[in-house]
N, CA, C and O of each residue as an XYZ file, in Angstrom:
400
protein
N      81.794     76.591     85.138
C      81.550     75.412     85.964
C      81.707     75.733     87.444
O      80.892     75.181     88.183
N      82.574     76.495     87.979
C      82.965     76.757     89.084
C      82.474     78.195     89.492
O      82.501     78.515     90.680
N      82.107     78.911     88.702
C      81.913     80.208     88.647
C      83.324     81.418     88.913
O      83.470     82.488     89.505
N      84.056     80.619     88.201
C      85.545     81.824     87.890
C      86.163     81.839     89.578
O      86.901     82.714     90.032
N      85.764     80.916     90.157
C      86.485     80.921     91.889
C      87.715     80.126     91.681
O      88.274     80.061     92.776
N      88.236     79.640     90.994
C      89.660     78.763     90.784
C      90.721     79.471     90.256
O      90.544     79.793     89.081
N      91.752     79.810     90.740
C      92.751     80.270     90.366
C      93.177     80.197     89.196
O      93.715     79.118     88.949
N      93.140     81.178     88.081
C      93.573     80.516     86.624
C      94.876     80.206     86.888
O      95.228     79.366     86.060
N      95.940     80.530     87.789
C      97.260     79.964     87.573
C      97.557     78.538     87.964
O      98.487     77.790     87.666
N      96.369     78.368     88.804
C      96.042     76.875     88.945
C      95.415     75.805     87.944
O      95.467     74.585     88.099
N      94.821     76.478     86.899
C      94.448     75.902     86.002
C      95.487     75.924     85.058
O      95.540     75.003     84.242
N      96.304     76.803     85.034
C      97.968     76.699     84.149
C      98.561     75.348     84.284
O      98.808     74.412     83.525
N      98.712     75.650     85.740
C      99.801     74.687     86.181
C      99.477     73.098     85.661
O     100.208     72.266     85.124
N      97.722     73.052     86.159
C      97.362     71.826     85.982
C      97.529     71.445     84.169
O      98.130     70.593     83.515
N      97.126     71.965     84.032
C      97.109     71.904     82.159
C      98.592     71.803     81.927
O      98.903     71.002     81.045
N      99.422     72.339     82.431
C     100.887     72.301     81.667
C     101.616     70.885     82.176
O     102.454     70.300     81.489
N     101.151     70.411     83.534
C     101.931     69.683     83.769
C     100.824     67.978     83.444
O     100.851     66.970     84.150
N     100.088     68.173     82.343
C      99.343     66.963     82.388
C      99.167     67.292     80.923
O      98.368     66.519     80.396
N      99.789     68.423     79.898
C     100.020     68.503     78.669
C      98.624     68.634     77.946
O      98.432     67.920     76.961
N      97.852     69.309     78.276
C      96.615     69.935     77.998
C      95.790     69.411     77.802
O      94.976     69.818     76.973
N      95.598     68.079     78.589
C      94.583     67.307     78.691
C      92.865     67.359     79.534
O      92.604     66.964     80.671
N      91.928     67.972     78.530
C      91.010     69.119     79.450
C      90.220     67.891     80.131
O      89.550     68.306     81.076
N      90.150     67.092     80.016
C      88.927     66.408     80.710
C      89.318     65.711     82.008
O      88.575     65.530     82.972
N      90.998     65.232     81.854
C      91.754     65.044     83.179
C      92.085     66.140     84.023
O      92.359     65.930     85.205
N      92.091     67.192     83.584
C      92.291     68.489     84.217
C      90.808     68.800     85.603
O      90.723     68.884     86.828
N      90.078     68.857     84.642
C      88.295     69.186     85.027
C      88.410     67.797     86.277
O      88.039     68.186     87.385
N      88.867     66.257     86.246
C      88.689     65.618     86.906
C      89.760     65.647     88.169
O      89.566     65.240     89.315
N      90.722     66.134     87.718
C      91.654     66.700     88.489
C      91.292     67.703     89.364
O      91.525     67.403     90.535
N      90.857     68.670     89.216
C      90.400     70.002     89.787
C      89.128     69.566     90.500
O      88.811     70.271     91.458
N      88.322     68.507     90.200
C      87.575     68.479     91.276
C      87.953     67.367     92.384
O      87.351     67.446     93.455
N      88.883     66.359     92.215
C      89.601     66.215     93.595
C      90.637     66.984     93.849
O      90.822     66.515     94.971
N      91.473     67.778     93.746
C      91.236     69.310     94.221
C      90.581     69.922     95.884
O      90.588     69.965     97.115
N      90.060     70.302     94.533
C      88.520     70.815     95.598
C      88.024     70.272     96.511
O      87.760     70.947     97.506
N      87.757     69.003     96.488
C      87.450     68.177     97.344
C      88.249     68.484     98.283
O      88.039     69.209     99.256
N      89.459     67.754     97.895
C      90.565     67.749     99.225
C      91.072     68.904     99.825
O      91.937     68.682    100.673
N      90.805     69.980     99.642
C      90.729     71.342    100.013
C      89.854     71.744    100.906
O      90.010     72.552    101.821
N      88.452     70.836    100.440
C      87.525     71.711    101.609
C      87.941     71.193    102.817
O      87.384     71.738    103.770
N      88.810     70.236    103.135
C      88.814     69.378    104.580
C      89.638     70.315    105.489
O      90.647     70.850    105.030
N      89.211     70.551    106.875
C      89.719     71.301    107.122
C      91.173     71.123    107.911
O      91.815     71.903    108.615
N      91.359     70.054    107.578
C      92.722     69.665    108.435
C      93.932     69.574    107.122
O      95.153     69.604    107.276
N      93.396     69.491    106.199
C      94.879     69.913    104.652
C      94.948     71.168    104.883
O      96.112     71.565    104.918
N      93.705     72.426    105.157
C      94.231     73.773    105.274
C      94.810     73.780    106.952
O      95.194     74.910    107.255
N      94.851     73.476    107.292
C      96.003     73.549    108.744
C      97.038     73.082    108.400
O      98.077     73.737    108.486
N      97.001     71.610    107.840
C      98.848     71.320    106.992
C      99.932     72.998    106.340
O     101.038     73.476    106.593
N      98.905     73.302    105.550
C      99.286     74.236    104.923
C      99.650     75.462    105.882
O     100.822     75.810    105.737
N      99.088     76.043    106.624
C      99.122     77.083    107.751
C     100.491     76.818    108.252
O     101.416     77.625    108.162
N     100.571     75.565    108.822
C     101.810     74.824    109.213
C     102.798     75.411    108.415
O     103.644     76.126    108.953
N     102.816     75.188    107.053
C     104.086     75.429    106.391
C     104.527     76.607    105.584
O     105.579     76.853    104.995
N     103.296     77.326    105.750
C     102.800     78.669    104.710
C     104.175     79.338    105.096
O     104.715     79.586    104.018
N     104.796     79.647    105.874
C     105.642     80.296    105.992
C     107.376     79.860    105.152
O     108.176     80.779    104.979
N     107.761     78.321    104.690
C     108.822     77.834    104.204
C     108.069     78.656    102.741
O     108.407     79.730    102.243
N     106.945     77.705    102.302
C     106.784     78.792    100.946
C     106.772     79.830    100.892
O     106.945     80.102     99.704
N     106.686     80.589    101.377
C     106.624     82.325    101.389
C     107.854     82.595    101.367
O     108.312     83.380    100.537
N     108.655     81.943    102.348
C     110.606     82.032    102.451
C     110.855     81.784    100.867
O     111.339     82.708    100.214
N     110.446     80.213    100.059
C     111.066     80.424     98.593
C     109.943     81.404     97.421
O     109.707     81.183     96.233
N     109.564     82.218     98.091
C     109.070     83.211     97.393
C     107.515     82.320     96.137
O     107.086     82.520     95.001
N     107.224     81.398     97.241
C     105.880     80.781     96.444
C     104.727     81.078     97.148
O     104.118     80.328     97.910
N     104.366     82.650     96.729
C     103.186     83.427     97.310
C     101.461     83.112     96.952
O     100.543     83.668     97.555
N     101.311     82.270     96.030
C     100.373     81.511     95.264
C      99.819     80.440     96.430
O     100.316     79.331     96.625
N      98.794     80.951     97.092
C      98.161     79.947     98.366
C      97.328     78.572     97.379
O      97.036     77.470     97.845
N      97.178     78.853     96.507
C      96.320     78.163     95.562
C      97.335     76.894     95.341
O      97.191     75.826     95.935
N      98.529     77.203     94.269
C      99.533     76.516     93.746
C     100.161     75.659     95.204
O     100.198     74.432     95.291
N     100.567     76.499     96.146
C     101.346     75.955     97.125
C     100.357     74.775     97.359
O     100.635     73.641     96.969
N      99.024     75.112     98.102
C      97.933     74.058     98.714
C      98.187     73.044     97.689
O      98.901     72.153     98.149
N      97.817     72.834     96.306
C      98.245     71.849     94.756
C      99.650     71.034     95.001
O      99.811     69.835     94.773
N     100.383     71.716     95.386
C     101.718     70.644     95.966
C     101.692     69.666     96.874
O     101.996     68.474     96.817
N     101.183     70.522     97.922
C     100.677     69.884     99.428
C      99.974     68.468     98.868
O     100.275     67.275     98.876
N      98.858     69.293     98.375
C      97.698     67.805     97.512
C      98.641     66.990     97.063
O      98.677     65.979     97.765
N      99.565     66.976     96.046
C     100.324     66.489     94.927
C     101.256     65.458     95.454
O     101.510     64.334     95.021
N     101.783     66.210     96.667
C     102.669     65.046     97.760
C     102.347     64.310     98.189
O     103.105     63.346     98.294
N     101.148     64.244     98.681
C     100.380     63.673     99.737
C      99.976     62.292     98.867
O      99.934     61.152     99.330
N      99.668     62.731     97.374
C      99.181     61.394     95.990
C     100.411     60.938     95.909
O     100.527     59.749     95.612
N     101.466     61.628     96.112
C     102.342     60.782     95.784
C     102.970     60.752     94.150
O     103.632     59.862     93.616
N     102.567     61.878     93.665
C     102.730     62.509     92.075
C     103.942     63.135     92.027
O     104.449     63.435     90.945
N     104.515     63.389     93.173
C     105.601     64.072     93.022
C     106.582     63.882     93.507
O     106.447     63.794     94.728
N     108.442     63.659     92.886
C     109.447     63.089     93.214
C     110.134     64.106     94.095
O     110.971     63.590     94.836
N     109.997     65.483     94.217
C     110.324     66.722     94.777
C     109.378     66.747     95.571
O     108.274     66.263     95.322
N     109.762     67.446     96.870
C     109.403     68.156     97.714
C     108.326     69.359     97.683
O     108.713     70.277     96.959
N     107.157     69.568     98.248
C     106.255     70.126     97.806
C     106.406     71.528     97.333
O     105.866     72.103     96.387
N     107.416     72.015     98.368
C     107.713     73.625     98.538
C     108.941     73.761     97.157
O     109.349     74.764     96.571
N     109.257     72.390     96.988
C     110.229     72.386     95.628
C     109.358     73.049     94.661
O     109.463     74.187     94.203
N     108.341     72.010     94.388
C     107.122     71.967     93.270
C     106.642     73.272     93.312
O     106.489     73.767     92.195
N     106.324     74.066     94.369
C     105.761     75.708     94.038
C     106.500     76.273     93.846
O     106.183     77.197     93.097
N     107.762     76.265     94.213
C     108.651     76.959     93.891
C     109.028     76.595     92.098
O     108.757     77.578     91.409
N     109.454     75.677     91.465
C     109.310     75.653     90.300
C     108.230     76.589     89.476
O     108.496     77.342     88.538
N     106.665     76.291     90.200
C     105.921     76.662     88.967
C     105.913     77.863     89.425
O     105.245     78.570     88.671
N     106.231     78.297     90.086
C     105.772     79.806     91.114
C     107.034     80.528     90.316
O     106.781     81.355     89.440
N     108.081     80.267     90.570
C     109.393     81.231     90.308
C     110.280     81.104     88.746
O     110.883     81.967     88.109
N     110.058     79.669     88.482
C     111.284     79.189     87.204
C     109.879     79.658     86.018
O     110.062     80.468     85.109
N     108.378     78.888     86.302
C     107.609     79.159     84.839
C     107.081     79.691     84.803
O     106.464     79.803     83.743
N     106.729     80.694     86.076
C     106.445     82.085     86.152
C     104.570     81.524     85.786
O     104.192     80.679     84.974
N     103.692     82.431     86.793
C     102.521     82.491     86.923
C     101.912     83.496     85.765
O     102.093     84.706     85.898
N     101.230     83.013     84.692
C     100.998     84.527     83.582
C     100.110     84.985     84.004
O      99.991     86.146     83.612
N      99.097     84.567     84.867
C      97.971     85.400     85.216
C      98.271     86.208     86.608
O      98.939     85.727     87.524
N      97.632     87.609     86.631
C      97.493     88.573     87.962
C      96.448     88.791     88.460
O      95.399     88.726     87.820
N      96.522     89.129     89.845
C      95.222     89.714     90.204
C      94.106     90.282     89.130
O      93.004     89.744     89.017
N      94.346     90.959     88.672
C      93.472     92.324     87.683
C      92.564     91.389     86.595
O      91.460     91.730     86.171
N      93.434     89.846     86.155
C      92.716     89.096     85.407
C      91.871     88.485     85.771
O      91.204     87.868     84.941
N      91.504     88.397     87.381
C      90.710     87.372     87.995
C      88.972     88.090     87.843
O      87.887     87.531     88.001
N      89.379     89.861     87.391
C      87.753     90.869     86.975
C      87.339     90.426     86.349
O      86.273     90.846     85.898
């Protein structure tokens, strides 16, 4: 659908934390996307890229998904909380090498 450009650990996250619900996922991921292309959420992020990187949430994908996530209002934690959870405690299974 996307042509393999979406982060599968982003597609983890989304699936795990919405309990593998594929069609809310797919509708999920494309507001997402949406709200990604704007170019003033990727300056939010620029802004803060550096606190996530401090809690070791190196995932620009996942982190930006928090940012989004706060902003809806989906989340009772703090954004850099939220990457840091899925980033460090449930651990990302996919690597670079899987994205070939």
């Amino acid at each position: 659908m996307w042509n393999h450009q979406i982060d599968a650990n982003l597609i983890y996250s989304i699936l795990n934390d919405i309990k593998g619900k594929i069609d809310q996922t797919i509708e999920f991921l494309s507001m997402f996307e949406t709200w990604k292309l704007q170019p003033n959420n990727i300056k939010k992020y620029i802004n803060k890229k550096k606190e996530f990187i401090e809690r070791r949430c190196c995932n620009h994908d996942i982190n930006l998904l928090s940012i989004f996530l706060k902003e809806k209002g989906a989340l009772k934690c703090t954004s850099i909380e939220f990457a840091a959870l899925n980033t460090v405690n449930d651990g990302m299974p996919f690597v670079e090498k899987d994205k070939k």
